[in-house]
C-alpha positions as CSV (number, residue, x, y, z in Angstrom):
1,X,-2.9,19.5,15.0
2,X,-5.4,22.1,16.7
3,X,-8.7,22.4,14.8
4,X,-8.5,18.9,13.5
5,X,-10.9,16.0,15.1
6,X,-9.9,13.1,15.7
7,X,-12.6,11.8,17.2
8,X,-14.1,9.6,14.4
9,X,-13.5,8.7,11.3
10,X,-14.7,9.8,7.6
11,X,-17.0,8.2,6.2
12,X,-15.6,4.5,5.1
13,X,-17.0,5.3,1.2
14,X,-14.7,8.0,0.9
15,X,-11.7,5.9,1.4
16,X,-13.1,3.0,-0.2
17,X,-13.6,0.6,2.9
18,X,-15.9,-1.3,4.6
19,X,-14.7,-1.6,8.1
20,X,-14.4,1.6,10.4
21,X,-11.2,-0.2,11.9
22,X,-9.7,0.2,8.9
23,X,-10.0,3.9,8.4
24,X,-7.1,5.7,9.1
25,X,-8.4,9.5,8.4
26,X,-10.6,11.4,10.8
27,X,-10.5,14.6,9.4
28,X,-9.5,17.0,6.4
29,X,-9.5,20.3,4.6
30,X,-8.4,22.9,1.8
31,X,-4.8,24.9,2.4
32,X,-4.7,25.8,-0.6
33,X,-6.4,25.2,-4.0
34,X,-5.0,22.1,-4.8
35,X,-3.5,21.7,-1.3
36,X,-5.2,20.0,1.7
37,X,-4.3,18.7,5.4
38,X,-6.1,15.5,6.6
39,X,-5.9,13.8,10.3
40,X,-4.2,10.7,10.7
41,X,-4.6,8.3,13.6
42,X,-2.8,5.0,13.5
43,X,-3.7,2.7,16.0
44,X,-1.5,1.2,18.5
45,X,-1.5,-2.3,17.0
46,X,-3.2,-3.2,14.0
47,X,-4.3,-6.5,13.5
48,X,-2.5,-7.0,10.0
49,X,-0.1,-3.5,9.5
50,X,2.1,-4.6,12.7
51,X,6.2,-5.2,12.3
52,X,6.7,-6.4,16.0
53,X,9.0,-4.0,18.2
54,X,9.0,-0.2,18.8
55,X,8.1,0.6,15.3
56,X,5.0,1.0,13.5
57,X,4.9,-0.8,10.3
58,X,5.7,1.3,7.4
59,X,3.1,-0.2,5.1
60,X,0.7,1.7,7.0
61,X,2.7,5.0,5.3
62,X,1.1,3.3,2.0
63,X,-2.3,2.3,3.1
64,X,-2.7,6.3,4.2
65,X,-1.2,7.5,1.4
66,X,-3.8,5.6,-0.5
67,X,-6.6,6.5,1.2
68,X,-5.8,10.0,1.5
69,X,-5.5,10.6,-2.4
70,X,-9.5,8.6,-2.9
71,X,-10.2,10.8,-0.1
72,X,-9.1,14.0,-1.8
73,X,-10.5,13.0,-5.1
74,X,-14.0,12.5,-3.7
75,X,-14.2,15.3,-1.5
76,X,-12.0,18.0,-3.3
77,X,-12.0,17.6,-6.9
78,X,-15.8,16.2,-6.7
79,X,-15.2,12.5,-8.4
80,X,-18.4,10.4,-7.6
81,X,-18.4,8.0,-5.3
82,X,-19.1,5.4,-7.8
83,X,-15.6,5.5,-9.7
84,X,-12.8,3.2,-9.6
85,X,-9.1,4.3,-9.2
86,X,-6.6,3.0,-10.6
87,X,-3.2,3.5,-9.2
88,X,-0.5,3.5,-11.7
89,X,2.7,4.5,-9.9
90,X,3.8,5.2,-6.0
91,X,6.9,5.9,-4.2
92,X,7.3,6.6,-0.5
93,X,9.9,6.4,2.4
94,X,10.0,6.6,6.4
95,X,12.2,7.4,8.7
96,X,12.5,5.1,11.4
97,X,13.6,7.0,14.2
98,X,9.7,9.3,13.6
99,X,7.9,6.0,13.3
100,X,8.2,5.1,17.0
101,X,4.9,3.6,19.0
102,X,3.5,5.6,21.6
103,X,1.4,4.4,24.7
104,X,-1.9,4.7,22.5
105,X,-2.9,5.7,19.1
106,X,-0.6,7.8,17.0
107,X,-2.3,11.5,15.9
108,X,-0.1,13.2,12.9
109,X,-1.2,14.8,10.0
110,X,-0.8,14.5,5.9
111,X,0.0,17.4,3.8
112,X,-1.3,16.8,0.3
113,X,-0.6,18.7,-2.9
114,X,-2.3,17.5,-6.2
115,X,-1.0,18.2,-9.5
116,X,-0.4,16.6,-12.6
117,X,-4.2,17.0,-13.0
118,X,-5.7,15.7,-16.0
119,X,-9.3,16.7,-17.1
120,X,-11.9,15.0,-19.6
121,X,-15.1,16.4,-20.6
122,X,-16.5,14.8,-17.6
123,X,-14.1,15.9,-15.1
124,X,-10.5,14.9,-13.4
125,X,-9.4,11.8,-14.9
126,X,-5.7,11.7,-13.5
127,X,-3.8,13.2,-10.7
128,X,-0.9,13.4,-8.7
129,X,-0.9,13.3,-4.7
130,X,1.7,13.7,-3.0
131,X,1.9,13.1,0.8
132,X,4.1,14.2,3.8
133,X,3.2,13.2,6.9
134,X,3.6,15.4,9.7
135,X,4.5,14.3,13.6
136,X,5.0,16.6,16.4
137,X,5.6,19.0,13.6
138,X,8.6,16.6,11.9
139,X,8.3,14.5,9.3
140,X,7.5,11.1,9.8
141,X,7.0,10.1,6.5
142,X,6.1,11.0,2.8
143,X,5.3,9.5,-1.0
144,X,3.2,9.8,-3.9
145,X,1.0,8.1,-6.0
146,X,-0.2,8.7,-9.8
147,X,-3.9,7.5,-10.0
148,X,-6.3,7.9,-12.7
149,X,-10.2,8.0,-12.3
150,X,-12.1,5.4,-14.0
151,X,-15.9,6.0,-14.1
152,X,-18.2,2.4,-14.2
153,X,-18.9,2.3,-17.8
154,X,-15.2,2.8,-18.8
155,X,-14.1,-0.1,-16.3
156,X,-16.7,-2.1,-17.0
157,X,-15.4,-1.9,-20.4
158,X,-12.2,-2.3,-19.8
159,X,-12.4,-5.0,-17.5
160,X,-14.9,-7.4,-20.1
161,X,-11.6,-6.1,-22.5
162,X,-9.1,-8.0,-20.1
163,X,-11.1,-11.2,-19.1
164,X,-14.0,-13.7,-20.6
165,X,-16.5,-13.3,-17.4
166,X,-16.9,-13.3,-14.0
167,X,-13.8,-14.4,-11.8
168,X,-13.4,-17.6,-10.5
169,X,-12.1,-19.0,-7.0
170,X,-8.2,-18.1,-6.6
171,X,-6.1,-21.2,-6.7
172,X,-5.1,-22.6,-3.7
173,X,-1.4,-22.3,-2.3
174,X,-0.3,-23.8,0.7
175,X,1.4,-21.0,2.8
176,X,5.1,-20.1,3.3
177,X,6.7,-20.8,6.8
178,X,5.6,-17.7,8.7
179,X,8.8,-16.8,10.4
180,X,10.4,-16.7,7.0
181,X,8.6,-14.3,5.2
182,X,8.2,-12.3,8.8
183,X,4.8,-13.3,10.2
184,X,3.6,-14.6,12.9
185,X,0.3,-16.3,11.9
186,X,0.0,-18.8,8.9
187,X,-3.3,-16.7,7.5
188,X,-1.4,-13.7,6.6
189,X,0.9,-15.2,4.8
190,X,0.7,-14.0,0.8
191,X,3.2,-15.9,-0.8
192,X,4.1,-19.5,-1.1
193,X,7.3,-21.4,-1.3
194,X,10.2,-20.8,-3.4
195,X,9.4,-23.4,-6.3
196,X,12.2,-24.6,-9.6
197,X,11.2,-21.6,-10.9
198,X,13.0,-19.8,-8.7
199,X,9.5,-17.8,-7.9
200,X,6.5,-17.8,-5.4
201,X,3.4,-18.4,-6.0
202,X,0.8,-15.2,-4.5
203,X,-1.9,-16.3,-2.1
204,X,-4.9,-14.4,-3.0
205,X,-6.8,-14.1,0.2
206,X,-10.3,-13.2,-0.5
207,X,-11.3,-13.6,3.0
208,X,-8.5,-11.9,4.3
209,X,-10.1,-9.0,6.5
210,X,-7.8,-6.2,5.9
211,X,-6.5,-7.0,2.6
212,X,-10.0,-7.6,0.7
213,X,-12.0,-5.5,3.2
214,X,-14.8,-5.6,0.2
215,X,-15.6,-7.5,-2.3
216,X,-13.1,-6.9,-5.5
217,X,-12.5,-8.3,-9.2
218,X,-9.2,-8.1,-8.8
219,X,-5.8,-8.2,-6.9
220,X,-5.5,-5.0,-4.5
221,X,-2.6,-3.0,-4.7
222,X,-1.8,-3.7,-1.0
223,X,-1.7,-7.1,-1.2
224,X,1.1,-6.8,-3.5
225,X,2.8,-4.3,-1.8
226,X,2.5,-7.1,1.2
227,X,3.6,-9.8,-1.4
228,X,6.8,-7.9,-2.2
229,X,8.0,-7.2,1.7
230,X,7.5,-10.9,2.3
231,X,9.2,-12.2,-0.8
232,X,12.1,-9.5,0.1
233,X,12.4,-10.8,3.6
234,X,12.7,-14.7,2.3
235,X,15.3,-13.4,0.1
236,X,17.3,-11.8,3.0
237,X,16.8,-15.0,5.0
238,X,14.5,-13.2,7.5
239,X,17.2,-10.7,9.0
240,X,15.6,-7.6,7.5
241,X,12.1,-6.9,8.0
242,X,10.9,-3.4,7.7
243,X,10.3,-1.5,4.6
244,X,11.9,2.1,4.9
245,X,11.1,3.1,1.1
246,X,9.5,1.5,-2.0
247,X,8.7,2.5,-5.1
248,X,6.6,0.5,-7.9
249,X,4.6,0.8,-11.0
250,X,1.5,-1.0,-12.1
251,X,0.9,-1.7,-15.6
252,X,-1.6,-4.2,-15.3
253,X,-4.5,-5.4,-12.7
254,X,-3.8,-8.7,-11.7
255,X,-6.6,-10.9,-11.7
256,X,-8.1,-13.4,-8.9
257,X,-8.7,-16.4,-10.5
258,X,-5.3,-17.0,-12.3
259,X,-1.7,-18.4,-11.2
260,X,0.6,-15.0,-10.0
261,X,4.1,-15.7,-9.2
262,X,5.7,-13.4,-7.4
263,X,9.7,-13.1,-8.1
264,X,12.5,-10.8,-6.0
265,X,16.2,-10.5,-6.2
266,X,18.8,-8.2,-4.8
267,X,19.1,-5.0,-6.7
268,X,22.3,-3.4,-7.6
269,X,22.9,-0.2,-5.7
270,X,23.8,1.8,-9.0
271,X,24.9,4.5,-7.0
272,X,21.7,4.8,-5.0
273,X,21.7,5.7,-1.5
274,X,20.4,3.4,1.1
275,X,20.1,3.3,4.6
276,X,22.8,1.7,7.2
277,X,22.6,-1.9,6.8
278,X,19.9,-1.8,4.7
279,X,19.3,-3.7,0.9
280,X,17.2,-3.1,-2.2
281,X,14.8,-5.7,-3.6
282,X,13.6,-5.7,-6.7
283,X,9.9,-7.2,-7.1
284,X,8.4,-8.8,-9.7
285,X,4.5,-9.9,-9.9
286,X,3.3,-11.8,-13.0
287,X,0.6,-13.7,-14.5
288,X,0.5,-15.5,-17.8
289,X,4.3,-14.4,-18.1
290,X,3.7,-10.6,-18.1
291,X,4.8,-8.4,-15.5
292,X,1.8,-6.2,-14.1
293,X,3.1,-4.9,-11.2
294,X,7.2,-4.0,-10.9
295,X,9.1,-2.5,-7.9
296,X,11.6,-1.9,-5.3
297,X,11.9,-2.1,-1.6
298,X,14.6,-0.8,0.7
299,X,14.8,-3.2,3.5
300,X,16.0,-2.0,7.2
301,X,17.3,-4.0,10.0
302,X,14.8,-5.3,12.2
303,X,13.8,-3.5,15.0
304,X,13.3,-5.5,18.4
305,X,13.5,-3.1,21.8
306,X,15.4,-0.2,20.5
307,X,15.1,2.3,17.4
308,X,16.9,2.4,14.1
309,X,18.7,5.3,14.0
């Protein structure tokens, strides 16, 4: 990590946030011509990104590996700072046993490569980024996410395409028990109960601090990542708790103002290779009876006073 600062963060537009506290890169620069190193730190506890125990929340792997790639996009392929992105498809996985707390913030660093790079007249209009993240010179961590850059007249556009006006208030659902969907607190609950359906209905948050840090016209990709860990922990009956790999594709935004149920059921292994003691969950989110966002979660034991190994 020599050379790298970590003593504040960059600036909050290049990630797409409002709240310094929320900013999880301090630093960044080429390798290579599409290749690039930024500096992590992860806070000791977050208010929202926290599992409980000796192990930081894996969904903080995601929220990284997001910002890192608007990051990148901005500030090494030259994409204004006005553009949307819109993430079509991410995978990642942790390894427990590198994702330990320490006694204050945790400094590591993420290894980017970019390819897959799309170009329009006006410039890059999709990429690849793929992440490790790098710990005391191990790897902690790594994913990727497909994204495409949207400039305001396309997504404006595209949005008045895919609704009649402006959004409306969400609908209110009452929240889940906390301790069932692995919570502590009532307000950070995403999803509702179980109905006949045999689905929950999403809570859409608008207030939420972390998961709408800014205003947005529609469903951020973290609150469904969020959704799908706590629908996969109801469905495990609270046992399992922390995400060690996902993967999930967006084919749709999902909007604010309409009904989203969120479904989950046990996925059959098929031959793929999970953890000890761990199960994949298939996720579901829907509105109007399409699916617009579809994934899976591995889900690991949970982790009290001692490390998964």
């Amino acid at each position: 990590m020599q050379g790298f600062s970590y003593q504040s963060t960059v600036a909050r537009e290049l990630v797409h946030r409002a709240a310094v506290s929320e900013v999880f890169l301090t630093d960044w620069r080429h390798s290579g011509p599409d290749s690039f190193v930024c500096a992590v730190q992860w806070p000791q506890r977050h208010n929202f990104y926290s599992i409980g125990g000796v192990m930081i929340d894996p969904l903080m792997v995601v929220e990284t590996l997001r910002q890192a790639g608007i990051l990148i996009a901005h500030s090494g392929y030259g994409i204004p700072l006005e553009h949307s992105f819109l993430m079509q498809r991410l995978t990642w996985r942790c390894f427990p046993e590198r994702m330990t707390l320490s006694d204050g913030p945790v400094e590591l660093l993420a290894r980017v490569e970019v390819g897959e790079i799309r170009y329009r007249a006006r410039g890059v209009d999709a990429m690849r980024v793929a992440v490790e993240f790098v710990r005391d010179g191990v790897v902690c961590a790594h994913g990727a996410g497909w994204l495409r850059c949207v400039g305001p007249r396309v997504y404006a556009r595209m949005r008045q395409a895919e609704r009649s006006g402006e959004p409306g208030k969400p609908p209110y659902v009452a929240p889940a028990d906390p301790q069932l969907v692995g919570r502590e607190l009532s307000r950070d609950v995403v999803v509702g109960d179980l109905d006949e359906t045999g689905t929950r209905p999403l809570r859409i948050l608008t207030d939420h601090p972390t998961l709408f840090d800014h205003p947005l016209d529609h469903v951020p990709g973290m609150l469904a990542f969020e959704a799908m860990r706590q629908a996969a922990i109801a469905l495990l009956g609270g046992a399992l708790r922390a995400p060690l790999a996902g993967e999930t594709r967006f084919t749709s935004l999902l909007e604010l103002d309409e009904d989203c149920r969120v479904a989950a059921m046990l996925s059959p292994s098929n031959g793929d290779q999970v953890g000890p003691g761990a199960h994949k969950v298939t996720a579901v989110l829907s509105q109007r009876g399409v699916t617009a966002v579809r994934g899976a979660v591995e889900m690991g034991p949970k982790i009290g006073v001692c490390v998964l190994a």
